[in-house]
C-alpha positions as CSV (number, residue, x, y, z in Angstrom):
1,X,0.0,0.0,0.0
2,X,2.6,2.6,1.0
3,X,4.7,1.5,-2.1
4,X,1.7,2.1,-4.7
5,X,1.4,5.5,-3.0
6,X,4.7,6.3,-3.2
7,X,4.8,5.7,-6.3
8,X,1.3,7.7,-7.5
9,X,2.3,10.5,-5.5
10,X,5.8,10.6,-7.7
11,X,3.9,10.7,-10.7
12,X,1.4,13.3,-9.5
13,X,4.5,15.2,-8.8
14,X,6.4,14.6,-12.4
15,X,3.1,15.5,-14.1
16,X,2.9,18.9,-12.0
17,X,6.6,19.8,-13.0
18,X,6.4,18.4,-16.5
19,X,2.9,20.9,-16.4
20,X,4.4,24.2,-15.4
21,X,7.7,23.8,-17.7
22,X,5.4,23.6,-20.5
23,X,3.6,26.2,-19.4
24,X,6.4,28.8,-18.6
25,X,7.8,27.5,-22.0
26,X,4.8,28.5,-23.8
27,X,3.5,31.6,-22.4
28,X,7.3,32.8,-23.7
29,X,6.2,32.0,-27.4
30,X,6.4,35.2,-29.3
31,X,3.6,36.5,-31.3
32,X,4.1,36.0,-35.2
33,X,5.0,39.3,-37.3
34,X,1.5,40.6,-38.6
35,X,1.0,40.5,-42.5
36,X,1.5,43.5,-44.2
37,X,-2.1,43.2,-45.5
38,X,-3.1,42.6,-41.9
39,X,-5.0,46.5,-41.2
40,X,-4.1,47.2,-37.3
41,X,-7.3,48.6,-35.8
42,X,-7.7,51.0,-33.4
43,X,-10.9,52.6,-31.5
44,X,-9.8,55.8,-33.9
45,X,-10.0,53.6,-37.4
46,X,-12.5,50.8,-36.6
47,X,-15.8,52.2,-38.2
48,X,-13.7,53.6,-41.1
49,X,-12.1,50.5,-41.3
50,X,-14.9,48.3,-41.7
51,X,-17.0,50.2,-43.5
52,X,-16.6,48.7,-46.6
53,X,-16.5,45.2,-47.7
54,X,-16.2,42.3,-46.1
55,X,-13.8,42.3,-42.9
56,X,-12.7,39.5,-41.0
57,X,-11.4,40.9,-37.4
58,X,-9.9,39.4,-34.6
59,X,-10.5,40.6,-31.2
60,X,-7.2,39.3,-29.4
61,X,-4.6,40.1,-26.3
62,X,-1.1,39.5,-26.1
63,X,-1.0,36.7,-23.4
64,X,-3.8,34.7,-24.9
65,X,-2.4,31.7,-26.2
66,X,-4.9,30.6,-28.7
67,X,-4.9,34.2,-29.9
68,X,-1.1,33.3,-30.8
69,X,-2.4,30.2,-32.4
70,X,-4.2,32.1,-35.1
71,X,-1.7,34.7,-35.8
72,X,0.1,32.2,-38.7
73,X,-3.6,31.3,-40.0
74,X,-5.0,34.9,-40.2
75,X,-1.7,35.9,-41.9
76,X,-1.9,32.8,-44.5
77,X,-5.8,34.0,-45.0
78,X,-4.7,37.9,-45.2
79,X,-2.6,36.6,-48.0
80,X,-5.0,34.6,-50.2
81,X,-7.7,37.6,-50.3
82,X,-8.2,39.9,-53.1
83,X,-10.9,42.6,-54.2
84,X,-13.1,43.7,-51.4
85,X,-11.7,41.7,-48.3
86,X,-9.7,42.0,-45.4
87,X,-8.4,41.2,-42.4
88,X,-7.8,43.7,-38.9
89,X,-6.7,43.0,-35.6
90,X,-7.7,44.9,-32.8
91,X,-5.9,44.2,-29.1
92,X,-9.0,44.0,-26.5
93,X,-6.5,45.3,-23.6
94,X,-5.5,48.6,-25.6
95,X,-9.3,49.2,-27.1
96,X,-11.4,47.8,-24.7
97,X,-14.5,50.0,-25.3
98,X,-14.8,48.8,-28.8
99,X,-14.3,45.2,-27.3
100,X,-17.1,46.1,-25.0
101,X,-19.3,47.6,-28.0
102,X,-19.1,44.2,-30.2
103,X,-19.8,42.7,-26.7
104,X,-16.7,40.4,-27.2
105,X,-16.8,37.9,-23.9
106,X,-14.2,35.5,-24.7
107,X,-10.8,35.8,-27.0
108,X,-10.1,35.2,-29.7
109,X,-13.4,36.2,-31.2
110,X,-13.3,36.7,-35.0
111,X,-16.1,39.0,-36.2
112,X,-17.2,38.9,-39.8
113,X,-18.5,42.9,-40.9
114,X,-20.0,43.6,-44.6
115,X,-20.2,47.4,-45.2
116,X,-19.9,48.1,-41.7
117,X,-22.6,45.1,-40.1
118,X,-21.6,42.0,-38.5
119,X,-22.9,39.5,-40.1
120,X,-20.9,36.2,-38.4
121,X,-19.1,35.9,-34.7
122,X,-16.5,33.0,-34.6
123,X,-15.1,31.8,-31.2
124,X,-11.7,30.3,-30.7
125,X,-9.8,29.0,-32.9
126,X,-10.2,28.7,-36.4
127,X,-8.6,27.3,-39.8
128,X,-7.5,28.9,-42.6
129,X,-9.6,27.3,-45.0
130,X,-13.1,27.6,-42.7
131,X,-12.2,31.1,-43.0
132,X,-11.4,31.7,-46.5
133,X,-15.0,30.0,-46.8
134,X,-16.7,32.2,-44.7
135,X,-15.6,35.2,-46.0
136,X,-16.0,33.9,-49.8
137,X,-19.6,32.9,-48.9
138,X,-20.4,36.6,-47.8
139,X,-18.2,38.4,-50.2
């Protein structure tokens, strides 16, 4: 009995350790360079920015690690669009009152806009191709 606890009570341990190195080894994962065709949007530019077209943005914060995860992919899909589509990124930390107007709960949130309306809300994490779809679908 006291050898089977022994040894459940090491592996607790090596799973907790094995658990925060990955964790401190993560949360140090910088953020992938934005796209140039990637619009940065601010509470300033947001209306203008969205006005017209079809706008994929993503409501995001620096330590959100799922909000890294779709850095690559919304680069890959700011790449592939043409005509009347785009893609902006707006920090939820930095604008928060524009976070608050789209009544963004949870990040990343990715909010379709056509002329200025939203017309989809995406939570988490998407691919590139769901997204390429969407946006095709509403262009």
């Amino acid at each position: 009995m006291n050898l089977a606890m022994v040894i459940v009570g090491s592996m607790i341990a090596l799973f907790g350790i094995y658990l925060f190195y990955s964790f401190s080894k993560m949360k140090n994962i910088p953020m992938a360079v934005d796209h140039e065709k990637i619009k940065i949007l601010t509470a300033q530019n947001f209306e203008t920015q969205i006005k017209k077209g079809v706008t994929l943005v993503d409501f995001w914060a620096a330590w959100c690690m799922p909000c890294k995860m779709m850095a690559p992919v919304l680069n890959d899909v700011a790449d592939e669009l043409t005509d009347n589509a785009s893609v902006g990124k707006l920090n939820v930390e930095d604008y928060q009152s524009v976070a608050s107007k789209y009544k963004v709960r949870g990040i990343p949130t990715l909010i379709l806009f056509k002329d200025g309306k939203e017309i989809n809300r995406f939570v988490g994490g998407k691919t590139k191709d769901f997204l390429i779809k969407q946006i095709n679908q509403n262009k």
